[in-house]
C-alpha positions in Angstrom: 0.0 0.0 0.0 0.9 3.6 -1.0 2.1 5.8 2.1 0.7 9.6 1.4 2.6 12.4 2.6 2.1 15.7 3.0 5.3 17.8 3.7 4.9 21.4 5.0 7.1 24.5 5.6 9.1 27.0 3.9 12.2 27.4 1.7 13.7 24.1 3.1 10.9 22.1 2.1 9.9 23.9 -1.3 14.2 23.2 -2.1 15.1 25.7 -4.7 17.8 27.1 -2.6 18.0 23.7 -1.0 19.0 20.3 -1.9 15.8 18.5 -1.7 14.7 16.5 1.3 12.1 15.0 -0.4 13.7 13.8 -3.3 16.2 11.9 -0.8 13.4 10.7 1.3 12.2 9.1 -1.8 14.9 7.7 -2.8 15.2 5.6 0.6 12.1 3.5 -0.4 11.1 1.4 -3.1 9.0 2.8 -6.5 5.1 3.3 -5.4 6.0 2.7 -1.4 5.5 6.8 -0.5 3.7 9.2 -2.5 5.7 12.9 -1.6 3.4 16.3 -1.8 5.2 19.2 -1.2 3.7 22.4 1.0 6.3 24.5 1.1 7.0 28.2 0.6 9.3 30.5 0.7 10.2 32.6 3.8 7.1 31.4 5.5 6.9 31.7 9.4 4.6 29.7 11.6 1.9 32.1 11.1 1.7 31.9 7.1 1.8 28.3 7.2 -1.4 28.1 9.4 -3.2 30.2 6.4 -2.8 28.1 4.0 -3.6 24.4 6.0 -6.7 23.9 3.7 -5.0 22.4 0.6 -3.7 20.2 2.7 -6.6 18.9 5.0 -9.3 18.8 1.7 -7.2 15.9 0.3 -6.0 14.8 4.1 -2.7 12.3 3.7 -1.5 9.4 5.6 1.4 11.4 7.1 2.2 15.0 7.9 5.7 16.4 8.3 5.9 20.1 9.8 9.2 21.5 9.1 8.9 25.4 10.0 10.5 28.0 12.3 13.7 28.8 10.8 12.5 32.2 10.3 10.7 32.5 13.1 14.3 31.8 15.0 16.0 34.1 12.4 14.0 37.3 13.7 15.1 36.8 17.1 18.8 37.2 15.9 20.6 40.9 15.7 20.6 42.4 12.4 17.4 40.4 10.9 15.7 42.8 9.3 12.2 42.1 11.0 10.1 44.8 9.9 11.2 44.4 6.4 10.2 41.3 6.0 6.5 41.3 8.6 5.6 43.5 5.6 6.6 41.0 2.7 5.1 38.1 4.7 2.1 40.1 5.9 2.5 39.2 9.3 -0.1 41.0 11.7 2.6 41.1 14.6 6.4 40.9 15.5 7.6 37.6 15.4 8.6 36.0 19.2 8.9 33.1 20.3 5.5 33.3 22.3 4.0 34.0 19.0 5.7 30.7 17.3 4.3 28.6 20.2 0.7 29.9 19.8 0.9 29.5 16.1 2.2 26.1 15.7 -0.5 24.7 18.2 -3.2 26.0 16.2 -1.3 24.2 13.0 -1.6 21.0 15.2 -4.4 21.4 16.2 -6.1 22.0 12.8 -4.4 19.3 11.5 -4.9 17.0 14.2 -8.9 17.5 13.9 -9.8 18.0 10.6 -7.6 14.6 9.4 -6.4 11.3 10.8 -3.0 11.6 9.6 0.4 10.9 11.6 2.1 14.0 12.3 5.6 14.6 12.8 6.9 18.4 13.8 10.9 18.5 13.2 13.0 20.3 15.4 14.9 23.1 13.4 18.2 22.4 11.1 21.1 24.1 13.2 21.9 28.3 11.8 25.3 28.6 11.2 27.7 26.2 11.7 29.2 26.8 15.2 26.9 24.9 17.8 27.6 27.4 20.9 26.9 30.6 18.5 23.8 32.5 19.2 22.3 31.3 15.4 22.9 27.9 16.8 21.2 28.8 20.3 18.3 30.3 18.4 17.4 27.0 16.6 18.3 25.0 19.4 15.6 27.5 21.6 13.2 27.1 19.3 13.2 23.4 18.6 13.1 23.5 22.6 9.5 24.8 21.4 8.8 22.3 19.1 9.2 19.7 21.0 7.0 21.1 23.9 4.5 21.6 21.4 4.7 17.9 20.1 4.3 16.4 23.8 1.7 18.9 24.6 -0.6 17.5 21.9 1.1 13.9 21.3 2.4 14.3 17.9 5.9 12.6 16.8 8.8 14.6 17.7 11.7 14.2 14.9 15.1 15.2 16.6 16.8 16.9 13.3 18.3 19.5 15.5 20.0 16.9 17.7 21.4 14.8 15.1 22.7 18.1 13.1 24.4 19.1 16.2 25.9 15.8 16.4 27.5 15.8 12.6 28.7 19.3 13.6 30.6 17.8 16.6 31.6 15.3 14.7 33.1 16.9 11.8 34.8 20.1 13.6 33.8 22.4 11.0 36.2 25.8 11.2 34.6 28.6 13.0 32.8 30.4 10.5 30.9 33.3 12.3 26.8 33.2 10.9 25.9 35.6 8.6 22.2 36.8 8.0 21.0 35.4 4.2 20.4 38.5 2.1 18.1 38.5 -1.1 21.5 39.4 -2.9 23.3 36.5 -1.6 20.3 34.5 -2.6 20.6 34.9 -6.1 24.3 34.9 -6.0 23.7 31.4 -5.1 21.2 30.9 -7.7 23.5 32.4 -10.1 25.8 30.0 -9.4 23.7 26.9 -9.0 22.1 28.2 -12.7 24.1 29.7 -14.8 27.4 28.3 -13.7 26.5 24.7 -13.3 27.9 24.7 -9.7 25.9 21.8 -7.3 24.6 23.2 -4.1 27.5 20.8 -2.4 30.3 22.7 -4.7 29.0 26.1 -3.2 29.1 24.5 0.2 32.2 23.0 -0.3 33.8 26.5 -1.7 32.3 27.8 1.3 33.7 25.7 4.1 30.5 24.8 5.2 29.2 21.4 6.6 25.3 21.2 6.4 24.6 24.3 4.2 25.1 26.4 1.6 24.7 29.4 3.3 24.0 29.3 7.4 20.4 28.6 6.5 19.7 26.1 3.1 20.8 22.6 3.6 23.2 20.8 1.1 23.4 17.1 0.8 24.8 16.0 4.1 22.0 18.7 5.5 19.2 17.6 3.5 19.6 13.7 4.0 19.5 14.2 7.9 15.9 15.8 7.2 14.9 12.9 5.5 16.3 10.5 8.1 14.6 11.8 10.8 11.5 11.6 8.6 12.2 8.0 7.8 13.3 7.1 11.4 10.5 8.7 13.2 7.7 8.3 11.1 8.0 5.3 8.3 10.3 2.5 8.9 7.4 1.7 11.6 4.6 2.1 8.5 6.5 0.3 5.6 
């Protein structure tokens, strides 16, 4: 039988700055096994994402991965250029972390009563690439969230934050200080990826950097630790 999944968020889920988490989460099980739909959009906080639940619970799946609050964490950081962007993304209110908590319940909550599906919330990919840094302690604060959320309403937690930290460890990246993503440096990286030919893991590679390609947007070793904690949490008990 066909496992349907529904995979929500933002830029890391809709992967065109990304390498694509659901393409490698495919590509872990056999032809017909899992059926991928992807609900993701760019630069989308907690709050946009609960907007736009209704595609997603007319045609409800067997499974529902949340993968939001990167940008959410990013506006708590220094030099985030909040009300900038609460005007592109229309949100009614300054991001906080009080505001992510509210917002991501009511995303559970929709989705927990208006389908039957599994859900899994992931904890946050790791910002930047030094685990004490404050990006790093932003994620890790947030995905602190996330997983209070998840217990609060008894949905899977999927530890992505925890196993990224780990392969950070592990791999003693150099001490590359984070950098806020600008809309230039986004389309320098498109540039790149586009018109150059580079892959996402050459521009990580030139970069020094272990998960991403730029603090934020996972490469390959980034991207296949989403779909691990996907797999691991959710379907190696289904399939």
């Amino acid at each position: 039988m066909t496992i349907r999944i529904a995979c929500l968020g933002d830029s890391l889920t809709r992967a065109q700055f990304s390498v694509d988490y659901l393409h490698l989460l495919q590509q872990r099980h056999p032809r017909g096994d899992v059926r991928l739909a992807r609900f993701g959009v760019n630069g989308d906080f907690a709050y946009n994402l609960l907007q736009r639940l209704d595609a997603v619970v007319a045609d409800p799946p067997d499974v529902i991965t949340v993968l939001i609050g990167t940008n959410d964490a990013r506006a708590s950081l220094a030099g985030y250029p909040v009300e900038q962007i609460m005007k592109r993304k229309h949100l009614p209110e300054r991001p906080s972390a009080a505001w992510f908590r509210q917002c991501l319940e009511a995303v559970v909550e929709r989705l927990r009563t208006r389908t039957d599906a599994t859900i899994g919330l992931l904890s946050l990919p790791v910002l930047g690439q030094q685990p004490d840094g404050a990006a790093a302690r932003a994620s890790q604060a947030y995905s602190a969230i996330i997983a209070e959320v998840a217990a609060a309403h008894e949905v899977t937690y999927l530890p992505l934050h925890e196993s990224q930290i780990e392969e950070l460890r592990r791999a003693d990246p150099p001490p590359i200080p984070y950098r806020e993503v600008t809309p230039a440096a986004v389309v320098g990286v498109l540039l790149q990826h586009a018109v150059l030919r580079r892959s996402l893991d050459t521009i990580s590679s030139r970069r020094n950097l272990v998960l991403t390609t730029d603090h934020i947007h996972q490469n390959s070793r980034g991207a296949a630790l989403v779909a691990e904690a996907i797999d691991a949490g959710l379907l190696t008990r289904s399939t």
